[in-house]
C-alpha positions as CSV (number, residue, x, y, z in Angstrom):
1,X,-60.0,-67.4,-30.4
2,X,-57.9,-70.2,-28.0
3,X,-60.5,-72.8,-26.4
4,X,-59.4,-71.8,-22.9
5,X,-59.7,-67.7,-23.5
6,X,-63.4,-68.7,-24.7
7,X,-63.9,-71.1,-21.6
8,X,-63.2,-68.2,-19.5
9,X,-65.3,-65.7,-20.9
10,X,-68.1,-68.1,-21.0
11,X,-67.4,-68.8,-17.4
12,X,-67.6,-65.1,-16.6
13,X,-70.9,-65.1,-18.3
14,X,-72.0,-68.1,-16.3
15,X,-70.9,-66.1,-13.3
16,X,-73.1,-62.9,-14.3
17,X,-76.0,-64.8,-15.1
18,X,-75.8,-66.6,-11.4
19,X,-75.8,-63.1,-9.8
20,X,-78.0,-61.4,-11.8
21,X,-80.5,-63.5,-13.2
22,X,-81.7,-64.3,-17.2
23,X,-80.1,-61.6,-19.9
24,X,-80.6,-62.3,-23.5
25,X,-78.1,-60.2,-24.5
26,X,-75.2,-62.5,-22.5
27,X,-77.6,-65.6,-22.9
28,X,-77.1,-64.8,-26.9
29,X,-73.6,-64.2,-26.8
30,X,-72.8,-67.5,-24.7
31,X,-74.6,-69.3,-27.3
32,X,-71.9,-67.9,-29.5
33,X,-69.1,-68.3,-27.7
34,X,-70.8,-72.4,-27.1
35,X,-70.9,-72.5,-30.9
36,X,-67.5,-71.7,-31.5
37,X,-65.8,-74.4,-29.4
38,X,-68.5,-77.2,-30.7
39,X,-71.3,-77.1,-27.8
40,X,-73.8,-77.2,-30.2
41,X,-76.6,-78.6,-27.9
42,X,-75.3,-75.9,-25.3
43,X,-75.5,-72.9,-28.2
44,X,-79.0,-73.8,-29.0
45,X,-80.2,-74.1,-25.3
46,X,-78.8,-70.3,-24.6
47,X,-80.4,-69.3,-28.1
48,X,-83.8,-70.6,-27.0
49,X,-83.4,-68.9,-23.6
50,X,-82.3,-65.5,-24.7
51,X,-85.2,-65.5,-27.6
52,X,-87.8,-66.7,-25.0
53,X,-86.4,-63.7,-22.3
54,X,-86.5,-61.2,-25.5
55,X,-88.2,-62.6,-29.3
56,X,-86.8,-58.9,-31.3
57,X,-83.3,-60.9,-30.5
58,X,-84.1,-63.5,-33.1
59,X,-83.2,-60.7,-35.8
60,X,-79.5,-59.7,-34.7
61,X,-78.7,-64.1,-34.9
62,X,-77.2,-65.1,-37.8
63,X,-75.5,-68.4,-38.8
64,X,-76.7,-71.9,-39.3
65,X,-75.9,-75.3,-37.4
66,X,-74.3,-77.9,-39.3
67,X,-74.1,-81.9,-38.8
């Protein structure tokens, strides 16, 4: 996926998050989306949001971070 397609769907999400208020579901996926372009410390911040809003989320994430 092209950086600036990512940016924008992250900024979407950003977007619904400021109207609606906390969602694990989009916090989880804009950890993903974060993860993909290199925001590590921004990934594990939505992670730990979305598992805090909703802990049965921990089982659908997958993956590992690297150094």
């Amino acid at each position: 996926m092209e950086k600036n397609i990512i940016a924008a769907m992250i900024a979407a999400m950003d977007a619904e998050l400021t109207k609606d208020g906390p969602n694990a579901n989009i916090l989880k996926e804009r950890g993903r989306l974060k993860m993909i372009i290199g925001d590590k410390k921004g990934a594990l911040e939505d992670l730990k949001e979305a598992v805090s809003i909703d802990p049965s989320i921990v089982e659908n994430i997958n993956g590992e971070f690297n150094k």
